[in-house]
C-alpha positions as CSV (number, residue, x, y, z in Angstrom):
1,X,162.7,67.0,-90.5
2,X,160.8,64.1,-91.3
3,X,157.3,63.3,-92.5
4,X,156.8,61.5,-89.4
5,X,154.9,64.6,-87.6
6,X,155.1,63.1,-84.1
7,X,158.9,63.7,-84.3
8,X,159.2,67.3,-85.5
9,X,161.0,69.6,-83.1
10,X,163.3,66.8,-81.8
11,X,166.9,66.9,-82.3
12,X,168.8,63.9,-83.0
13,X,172.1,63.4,-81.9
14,X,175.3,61.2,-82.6
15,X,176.4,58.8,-80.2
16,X,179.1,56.1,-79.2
17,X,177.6,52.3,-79.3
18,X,179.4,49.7,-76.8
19,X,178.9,45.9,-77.7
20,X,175.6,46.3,-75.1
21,X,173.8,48.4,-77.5
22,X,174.1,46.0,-80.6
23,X,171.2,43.8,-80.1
24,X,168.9,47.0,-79.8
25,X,170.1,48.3,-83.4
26,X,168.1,48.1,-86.3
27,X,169.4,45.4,-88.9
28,X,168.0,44.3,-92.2
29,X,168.5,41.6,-95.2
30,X,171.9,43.5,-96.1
31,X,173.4,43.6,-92.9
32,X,176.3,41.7,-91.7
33,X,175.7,40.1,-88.6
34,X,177.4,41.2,-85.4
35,X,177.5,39.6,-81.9
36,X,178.4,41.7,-79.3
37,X,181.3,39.1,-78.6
38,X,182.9,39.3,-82.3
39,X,186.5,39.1,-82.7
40,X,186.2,42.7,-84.5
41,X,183.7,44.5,-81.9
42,X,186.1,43.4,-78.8
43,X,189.5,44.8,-81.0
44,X,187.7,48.3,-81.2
45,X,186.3,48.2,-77.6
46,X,190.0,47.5,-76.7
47,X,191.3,50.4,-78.9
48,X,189.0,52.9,-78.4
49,X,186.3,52.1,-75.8
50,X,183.5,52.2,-78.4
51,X,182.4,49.5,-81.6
52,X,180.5,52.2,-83.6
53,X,178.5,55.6,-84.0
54,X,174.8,55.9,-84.1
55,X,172.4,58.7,-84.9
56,X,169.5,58.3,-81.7
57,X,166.2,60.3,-82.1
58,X,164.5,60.3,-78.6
59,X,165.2,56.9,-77.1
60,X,165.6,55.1,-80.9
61,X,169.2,54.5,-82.5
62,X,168.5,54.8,-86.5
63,X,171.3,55.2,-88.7
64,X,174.6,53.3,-87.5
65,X,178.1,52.4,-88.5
66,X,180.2,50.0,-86.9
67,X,184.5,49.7,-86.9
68,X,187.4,48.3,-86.4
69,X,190.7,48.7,-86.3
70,X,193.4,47.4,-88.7
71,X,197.0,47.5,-88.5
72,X,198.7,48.1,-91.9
73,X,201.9,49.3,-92.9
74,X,200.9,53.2,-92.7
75,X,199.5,52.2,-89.2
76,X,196.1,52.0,-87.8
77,X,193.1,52.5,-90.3
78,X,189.1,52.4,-88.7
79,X,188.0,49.7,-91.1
80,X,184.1,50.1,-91.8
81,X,182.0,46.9,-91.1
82,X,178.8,48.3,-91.2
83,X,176.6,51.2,-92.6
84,X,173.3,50.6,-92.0
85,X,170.6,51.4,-93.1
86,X,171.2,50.9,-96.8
87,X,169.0,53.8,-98.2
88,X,171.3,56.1,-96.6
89,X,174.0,55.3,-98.5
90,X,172.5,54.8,-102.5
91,X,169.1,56.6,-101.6
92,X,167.2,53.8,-103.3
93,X,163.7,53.0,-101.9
94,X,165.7,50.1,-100.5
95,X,164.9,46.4,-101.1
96,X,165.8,45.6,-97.8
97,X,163.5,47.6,-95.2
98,X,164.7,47.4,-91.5
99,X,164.0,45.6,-88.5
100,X,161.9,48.3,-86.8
101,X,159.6,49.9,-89.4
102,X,157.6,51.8,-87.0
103,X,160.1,54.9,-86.7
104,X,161.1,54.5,-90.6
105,X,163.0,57.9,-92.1
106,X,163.0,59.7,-95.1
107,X,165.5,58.5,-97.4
108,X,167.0,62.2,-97.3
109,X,167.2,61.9,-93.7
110,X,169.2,58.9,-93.7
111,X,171.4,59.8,-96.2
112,X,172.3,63.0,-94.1
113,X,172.9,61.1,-91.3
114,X,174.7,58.3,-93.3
115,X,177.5,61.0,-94.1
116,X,177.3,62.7,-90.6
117,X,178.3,59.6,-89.1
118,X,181.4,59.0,-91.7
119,X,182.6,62.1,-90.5
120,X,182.1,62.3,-86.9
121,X,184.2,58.6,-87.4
122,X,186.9,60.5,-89.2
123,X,187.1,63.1,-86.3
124,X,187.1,60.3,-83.7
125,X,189.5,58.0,-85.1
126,X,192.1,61.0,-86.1
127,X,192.2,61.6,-82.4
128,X,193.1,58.4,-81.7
129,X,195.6,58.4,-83.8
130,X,194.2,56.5,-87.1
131,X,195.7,57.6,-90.2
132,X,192.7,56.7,-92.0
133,X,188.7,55.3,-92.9
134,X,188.9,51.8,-95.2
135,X,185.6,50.5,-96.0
136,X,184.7,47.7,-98.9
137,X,183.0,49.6,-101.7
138,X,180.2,47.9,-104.0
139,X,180.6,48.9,-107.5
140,X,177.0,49.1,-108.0
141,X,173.7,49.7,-105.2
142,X,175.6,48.4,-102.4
143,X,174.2,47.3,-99.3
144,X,175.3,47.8,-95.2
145,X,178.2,45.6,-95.1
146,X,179.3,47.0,-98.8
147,X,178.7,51.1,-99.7
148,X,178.4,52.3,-102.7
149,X,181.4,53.2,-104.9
150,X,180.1,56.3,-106.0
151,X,178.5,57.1,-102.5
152,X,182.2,56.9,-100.9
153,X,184.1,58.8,-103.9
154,X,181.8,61.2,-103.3
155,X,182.9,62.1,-99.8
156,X,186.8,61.8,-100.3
157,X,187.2,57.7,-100.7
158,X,189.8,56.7,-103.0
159,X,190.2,53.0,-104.4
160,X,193.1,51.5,-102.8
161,X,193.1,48.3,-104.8
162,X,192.9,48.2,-108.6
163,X,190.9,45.7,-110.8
164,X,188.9,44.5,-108.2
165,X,185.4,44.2,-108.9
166,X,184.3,45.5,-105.5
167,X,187.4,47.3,-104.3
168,X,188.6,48.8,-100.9
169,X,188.4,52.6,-100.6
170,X,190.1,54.7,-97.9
171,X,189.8,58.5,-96.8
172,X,193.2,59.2,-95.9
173,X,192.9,61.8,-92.8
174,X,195.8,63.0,-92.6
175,X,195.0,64.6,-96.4
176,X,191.8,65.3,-95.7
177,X,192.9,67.4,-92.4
178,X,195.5,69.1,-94.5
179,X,193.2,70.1,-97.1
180,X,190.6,71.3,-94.5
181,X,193.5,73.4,-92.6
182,X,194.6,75.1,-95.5
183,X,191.0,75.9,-96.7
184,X,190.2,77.6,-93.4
185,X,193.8,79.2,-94.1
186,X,192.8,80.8,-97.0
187,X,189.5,82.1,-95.7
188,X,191.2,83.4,-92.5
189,X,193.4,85.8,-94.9
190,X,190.3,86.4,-97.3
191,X,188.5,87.4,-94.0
192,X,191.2,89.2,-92.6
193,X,191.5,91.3,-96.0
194,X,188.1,92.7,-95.9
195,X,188.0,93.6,-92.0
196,X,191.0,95.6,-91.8
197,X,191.4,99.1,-93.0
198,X,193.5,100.2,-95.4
199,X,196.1,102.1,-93.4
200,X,195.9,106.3,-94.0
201,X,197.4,108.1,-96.7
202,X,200.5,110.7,-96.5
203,X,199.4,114.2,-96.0
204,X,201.1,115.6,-98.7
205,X,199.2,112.7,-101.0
206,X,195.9,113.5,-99.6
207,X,196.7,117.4,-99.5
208,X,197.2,116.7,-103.7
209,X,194.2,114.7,-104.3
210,X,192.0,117.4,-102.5
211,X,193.8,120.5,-104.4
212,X,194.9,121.4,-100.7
């Protein structure tokens, strides 16, 4: 919900963006640039048919992230290039405002959306067979082309490179999957447990308990 009342009652929904759809996005001080012919938007296209992920409200694409991939020597990781807008990553008031102001969202909004995107990105790129999400953390507010540290650590990001003053952090998937599976595991059994009943006594035990 937004304080915008015109756009109560409408659901927004996450989609995949192609290299059409990046002049259309909203961009702002903080924003790398990105043509749709970039060396980094053509390797995703290539590997996965789709640059990035964007939340659309009616016919307007708000919060984004854009990928690509890189190869390391795990294998494939969706590198993040892109988080925009930056509110929805520190939640400040945001010193760089976007593009199209006329739709603007409440930085709560954002930030929901911000992480909803991270993960429908993890799901995605697990499928495809990407062992896991890199982006370049800021150490401090951040901005689209850098998230915060703190934001990223916060949602499973670990610091892959030590001593750097803004380091890389990656959410390993395969780990994250893992840890998922054997939560819902867990609950399966705990739910199982209080469903079933216990099985019946013996007679002869229930005869003594009743003074039978």
């Amino acid at each position: 919900m937004t304080r915008d009342g015109s756009r109560r009652g409408r659901r927004t929904r996450v989609r995949p963006l192609l290299p059409r759809d990046l002049p259309d996005l909203e961009t702002c001080a903080g924003c790398p640039s990105t043509d749709p012919a970039d060396e980094d938007v053509r390797a995703a296209v290539s590997a996965w048919g789709w640059c990035g992920l964007a939340v659309v409200d009616g016919d307007r694409m708000g919060t984004h992230v854009l990928a690509t991939p890189v190869t390391t020597a795990e294998g494939v990781v969706a590198r993040v290039t892109r988080l925009h807008p930056v509110t929805a990553t520190d939640g400040s008031s945001g010193r760089a405002a976007p593009r199209d102001t006329h739709g603007a969202q409440h930085p709560m909004e954002v930030r929901v959306h911000s992480q909803q995107l991270v993960e429908t990105l993890a799901a995605r790129s697990l499928r495809r067979g990407v062992v896991a999400v890199e982006a370049h953390a800021h150490r401090w507010a951040g901005h689209c082309g850098m998230p915060p540290m703190v934001w990223l650590a916060a949602r499973g990001f670990v610091v892959t490179q030590t001593g750097a003053l803004h380091p890389w952090m990656r959410l390993d998937l395969n780990r994250t999957v893992a840890e998922q599976s054997g939560l819902r595991e867990a609950w399966s059994r705990l739910t199982d447990l209080v469903r079933t009943p216990p099985p019946p006594e013996p007679i002869g035990r229930l005869t003594h308990r009743t003074g039978g």
